[in-house]
N, C-alpha and C positions, 0 to 999 in steps of 0.2 A: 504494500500500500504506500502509494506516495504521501510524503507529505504536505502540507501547505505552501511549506518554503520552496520545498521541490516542484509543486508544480507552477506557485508564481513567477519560478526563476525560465520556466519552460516558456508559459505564455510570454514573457517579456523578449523572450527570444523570439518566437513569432512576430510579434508586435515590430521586432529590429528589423528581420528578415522579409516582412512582408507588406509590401507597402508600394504604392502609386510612383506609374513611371510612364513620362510622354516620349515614345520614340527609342528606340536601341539606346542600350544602357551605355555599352561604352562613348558612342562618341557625345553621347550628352554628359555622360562623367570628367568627358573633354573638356565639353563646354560649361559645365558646373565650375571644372576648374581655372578654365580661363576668366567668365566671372569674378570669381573669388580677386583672381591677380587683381585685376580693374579696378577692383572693388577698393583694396589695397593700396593701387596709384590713386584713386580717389576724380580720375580722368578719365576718357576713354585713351586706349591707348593708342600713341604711332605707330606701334606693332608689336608682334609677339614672337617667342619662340617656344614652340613643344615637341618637351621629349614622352617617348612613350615605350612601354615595354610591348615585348611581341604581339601577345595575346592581344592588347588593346587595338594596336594598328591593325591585326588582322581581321577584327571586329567591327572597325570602323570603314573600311575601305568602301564596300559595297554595298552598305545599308542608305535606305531614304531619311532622310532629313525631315524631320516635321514641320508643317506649314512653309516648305520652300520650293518643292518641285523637283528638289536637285540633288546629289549622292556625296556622301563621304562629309572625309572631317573637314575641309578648308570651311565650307558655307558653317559647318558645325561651331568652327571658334569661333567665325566671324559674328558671329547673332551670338554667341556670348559673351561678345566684347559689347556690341550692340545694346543686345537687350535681356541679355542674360542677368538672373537674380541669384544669390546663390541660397537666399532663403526658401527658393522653391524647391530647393535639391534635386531628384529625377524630374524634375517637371518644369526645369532651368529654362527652360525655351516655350514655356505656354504662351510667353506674350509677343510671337514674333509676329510682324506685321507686315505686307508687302513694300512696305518702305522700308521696313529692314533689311528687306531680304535683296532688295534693291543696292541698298547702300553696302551687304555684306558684298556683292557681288562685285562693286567698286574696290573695296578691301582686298579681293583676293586676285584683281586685275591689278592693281597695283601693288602687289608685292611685298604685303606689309604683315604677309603668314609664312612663318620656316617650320617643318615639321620633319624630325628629327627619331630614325629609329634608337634606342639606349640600350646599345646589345648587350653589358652590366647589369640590365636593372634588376634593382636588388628583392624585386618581386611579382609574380604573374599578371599584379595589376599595380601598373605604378603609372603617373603620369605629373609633370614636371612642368608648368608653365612659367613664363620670364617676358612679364609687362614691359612694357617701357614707354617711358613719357618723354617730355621734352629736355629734365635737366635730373630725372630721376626713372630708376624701375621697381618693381615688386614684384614677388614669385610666391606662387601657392604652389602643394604640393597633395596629391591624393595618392595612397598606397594601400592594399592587399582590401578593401573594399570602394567602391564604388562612390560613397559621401563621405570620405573618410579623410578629412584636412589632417596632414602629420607636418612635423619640419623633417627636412632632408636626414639629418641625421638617425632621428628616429627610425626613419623607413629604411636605411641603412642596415639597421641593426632583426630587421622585422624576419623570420625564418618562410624560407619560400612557402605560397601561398596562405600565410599569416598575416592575418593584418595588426598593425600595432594596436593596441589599447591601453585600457587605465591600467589593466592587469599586469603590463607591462613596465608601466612606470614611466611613461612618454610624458615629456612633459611638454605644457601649455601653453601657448603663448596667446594673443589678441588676434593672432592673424589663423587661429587650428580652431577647428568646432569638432566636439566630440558627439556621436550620434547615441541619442538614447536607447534606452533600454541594454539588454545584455546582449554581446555580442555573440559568435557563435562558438569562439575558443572556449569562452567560459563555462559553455553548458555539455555534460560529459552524455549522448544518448548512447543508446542502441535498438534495434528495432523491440525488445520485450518495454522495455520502459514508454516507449515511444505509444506502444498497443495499451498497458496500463492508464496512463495517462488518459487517453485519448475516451477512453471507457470510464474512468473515475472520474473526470472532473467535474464539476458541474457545470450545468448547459449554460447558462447564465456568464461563466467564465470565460469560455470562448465563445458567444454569439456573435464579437465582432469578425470572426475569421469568416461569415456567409458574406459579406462586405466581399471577397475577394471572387468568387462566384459570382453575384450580382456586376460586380463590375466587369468582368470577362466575357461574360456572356452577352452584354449588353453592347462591348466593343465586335463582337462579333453580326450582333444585328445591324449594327449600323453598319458595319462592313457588306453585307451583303447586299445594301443600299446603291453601292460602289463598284467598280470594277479596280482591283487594287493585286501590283503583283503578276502572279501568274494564274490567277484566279484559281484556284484547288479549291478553295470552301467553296465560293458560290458553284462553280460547275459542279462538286457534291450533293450540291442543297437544290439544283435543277430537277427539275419533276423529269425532264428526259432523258436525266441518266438512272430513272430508279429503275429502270429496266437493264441495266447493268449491274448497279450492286445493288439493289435492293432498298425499300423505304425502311429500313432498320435503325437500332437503337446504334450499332458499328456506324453506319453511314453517316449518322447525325452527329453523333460526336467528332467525326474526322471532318464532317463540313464545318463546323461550329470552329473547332481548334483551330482549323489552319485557315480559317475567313479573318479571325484576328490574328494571327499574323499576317498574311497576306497585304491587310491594312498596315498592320507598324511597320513590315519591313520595307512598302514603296512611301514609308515619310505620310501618314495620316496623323490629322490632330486629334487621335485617340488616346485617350491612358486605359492603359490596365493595372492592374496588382500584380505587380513583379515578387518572384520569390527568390532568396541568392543574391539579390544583383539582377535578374535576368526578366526582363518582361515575357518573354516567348517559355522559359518558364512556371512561371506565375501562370499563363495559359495553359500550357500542358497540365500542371497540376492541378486543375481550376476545373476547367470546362466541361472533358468529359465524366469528372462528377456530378455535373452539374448537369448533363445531359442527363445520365443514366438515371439521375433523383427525379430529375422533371418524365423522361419515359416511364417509367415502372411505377412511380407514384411513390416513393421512398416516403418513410417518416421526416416531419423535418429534424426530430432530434436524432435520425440516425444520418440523414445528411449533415447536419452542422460539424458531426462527430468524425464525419468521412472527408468533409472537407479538410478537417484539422488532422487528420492522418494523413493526407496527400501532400498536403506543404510543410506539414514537420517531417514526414520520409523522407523528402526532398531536403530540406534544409542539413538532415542530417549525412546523407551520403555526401555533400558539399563540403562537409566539417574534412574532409578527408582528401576529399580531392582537390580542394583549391577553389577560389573564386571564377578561373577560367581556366582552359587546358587546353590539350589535346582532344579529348571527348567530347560530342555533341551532349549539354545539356538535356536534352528532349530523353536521353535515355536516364538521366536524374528525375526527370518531371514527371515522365512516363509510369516508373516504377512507384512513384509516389500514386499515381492515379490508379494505376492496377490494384494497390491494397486496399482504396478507398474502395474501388469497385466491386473488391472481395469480401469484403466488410459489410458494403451496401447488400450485397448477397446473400448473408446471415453466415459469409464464412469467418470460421476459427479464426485463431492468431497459428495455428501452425499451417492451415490454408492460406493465409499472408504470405506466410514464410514460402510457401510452394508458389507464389505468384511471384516474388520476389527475383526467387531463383532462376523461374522462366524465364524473366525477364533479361536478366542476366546472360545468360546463356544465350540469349537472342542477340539481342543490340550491340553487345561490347563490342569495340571496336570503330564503333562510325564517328568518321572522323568529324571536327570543327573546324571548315575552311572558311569561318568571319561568316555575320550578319548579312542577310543580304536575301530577297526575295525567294530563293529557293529550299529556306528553311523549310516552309511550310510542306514541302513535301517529306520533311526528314519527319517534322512534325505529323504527319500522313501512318506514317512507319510506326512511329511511337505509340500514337494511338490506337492504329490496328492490333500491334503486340502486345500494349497493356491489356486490352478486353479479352484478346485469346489467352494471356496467360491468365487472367482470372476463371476464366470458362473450364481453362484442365486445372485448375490446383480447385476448383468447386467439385471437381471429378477426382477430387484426392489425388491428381496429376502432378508431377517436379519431375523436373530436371536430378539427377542423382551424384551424388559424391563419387560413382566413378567415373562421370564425364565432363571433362575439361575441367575448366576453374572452377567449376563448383564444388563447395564442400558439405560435408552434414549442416556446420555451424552459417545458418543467413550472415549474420556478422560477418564471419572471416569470408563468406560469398562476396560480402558487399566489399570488402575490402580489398581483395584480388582483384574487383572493378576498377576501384581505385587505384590502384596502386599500377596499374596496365596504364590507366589515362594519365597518373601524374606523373609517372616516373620511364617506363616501357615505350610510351607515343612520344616521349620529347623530341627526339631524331626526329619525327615521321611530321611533328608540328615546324620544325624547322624546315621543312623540306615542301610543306605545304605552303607557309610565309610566302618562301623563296620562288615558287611557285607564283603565286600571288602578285610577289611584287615585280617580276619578271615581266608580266605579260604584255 
């Protein structure tokens, strides 16, 4: 039985990890940080320089830009020099305006953005801004999370994909904002705790995590309003393809999920509830429990409960793998919505476990070559495989400890995941980069 302290310390975690995000996390992490510099010069600036670690740059390259029309990070800093706040944090760019985006477009004609890859950097998410005014500059710095102001030194010191914290001992200055609630080093899970939890708390303690559903789902509808992407949701959700796959609860869910992305990745003024850092997470983990609660007619306190298993799974396989990597997230979000879905089923905690495992066994390996419009079909993949793995572990079906990585222990499952994307894919992420920026 958990107790009080134990599970306030959990929800404050969620409450850190889960939370409103306009547009790809990275390169508005970009532009949060460029912000900040401005903010700092107290000017707009004559221009900037950003350094950024791998994973950011290859995250930013290819994604849409919100309310601009246009791709990648230059328009991204430019409207956070602009109009960027840095008190809206993931939603740094709610207020851009076609006069912004106008005049960002002059900024980046003339020459006043240098962006810089930091093949050092001292961690999976770092990024490194350096204002400059007319007879002065100032420099913000973000590391190992997404809103995460450190000074240089600190993030120096921070262990790869770690982000510094109070727990740390970083100290403070006027120019660093520390983000509330508890971060995710602090909180020790595993999937039994995670399942306890999720069952004992009371409903009242998590009702704000259906806020993340509601809002997912909701970006999704409006997407479908749009032709956004490579359109996969809406061609799912057309009545002429149910004669292909069929008007089902599979089909709904994979139109739903990847209609919001679809939206975020071509630059729509959408937000969703990001979970990780990751808005296209936040979806995955989101929606098709959200779908499967609205088809089947779920309780809602068996959905509240399901949604709060789908983004503390998620959050926790993250504890492990780092804020970005080699590995496409969707298969972090995925496996969180698979238990939800297993749950929503009336299955066990050792049916989790067997959903868990499938999933595992399926997905590992797909790589993460950066943000960019054709998530939504990985997103496609995730979906499909979290409903079928819940379908065989409902059938007392798993994957078994004598094939491949998996092992008896879900845990040490989950961690051979891990440990393949953060340590095993480094080559393969380098290579994809290079790849990338090649082209």
């Amino acid at each position: 039985m958990l107790t009080k302290e134990e599970r306030t310390r959990i929800i404050s975690l969620i409450q850190h990890e889960v939370v409103p995000a306009m547009g790809c996390t990275e390169p508005v992490a970009v532009a949060l940080c460029v912000a900040r510099a401005a903010e700092l010069l107290g000017a707009l600036p004559e221009r900037v320089e950003v350094e950024l670690s791998m994973n950011v740059l290859k995250n930013a390259m290819g994604v849409g830009i919100p309310g601009t029309g246009m791709i990648g990070l230059p328009i991204a800093i430019a409207l956070g020099m602009i109009v960027g706040k840095s008190e809206y944090k993931l939603e740094v760019l709610k207020e851009v305006t076609p006069a912004a985006v106008e005049q960002g477009r002059r900024y980046i004609d003339e020459g006043r953005i240098a962006i810089r890859l930091k093949e050092d950097a001292p961690d999976g998410l770092y990024i490194k801004v350096k204002a400059y005014g007319a007879e002065r500059s100032e420099q913000a710095v973000i590391c190992g999370e997404h809103t995460r102001f450190v000074d240089e030194e600190s993030c120096s010191s921070a262990p790869q994909g770690v982000s510094e914290g109070a727990s740390q001992g970083a100290s403070q200055d006027a120019s660093q904002e520390v983000p509330q609630g508890v971060s995710s080093e602090e909180v020790s899970l595993n999937l039994r705790v995670i399942y306890e939890f999720i069952t004992q708390v009371p409903l009242d303690e998590i009702a704000f995590i259906e806020e993340s559903g509601r809002m997912n789902m909701a970006a999704a509808e409006k997407a479908f309003e749009s032709s956004y992407g490579h359109g996969i949701g809406k061609m799912l959700n057309s009545a002429s393809m149910c004669g292909m796959v069929g008007d089902g609860t599979l089909t709904h869910a994979m139109a739903y999920t990847c209609s919001a992305c679809d939206a975020r990745m071509s630059g729509a003024t959408i937000s969703v509830m990001s979970n990780s850092g990751s808005g296209n997470q936040g979806i995955a983990a989101t929606v098709p429990v959200a779908v499967y609660a609205r088809d089947h007619q779920v309780p809602h306190e068996t959905y509240v409960r399901a949604l709060a298993l789908s983004n503390l799974t998620a959050i926790y396989i993250k504890q492990s793998l780092g804020r970005l990597s080699a590995l496409c997230g969707c298969i972090v979000a995925s496996t969180g919505a698979s238990c939800a879905i297993t749950y929503m089923m009336g299955g066990t905690y050792e049916q989790i476990c067997f959903a868990v495992k499938n999933m595992i066994a399926n997905l590992t390996g797909m790589i993460c070559d950066g943000a960019k419009p054709s998530c939504s079909l990985k997103l496609s993949s995730g979906v499909s495989t979290a409903m079928l793995s819940a379908m065989l572990a409902m059938q007392n079906g798993s994957v078994t400890s004598l094939e491949g990585i998996i092992e008896e222990d879900v845990d040490r499952s989950i961690h051979n995941l891990t440990s393949i994307g953060r340590e095993a894919m480094e080559e393969t992420n380098r290579m994809v980069v290079g790849i990338m920026t090649s082209k």
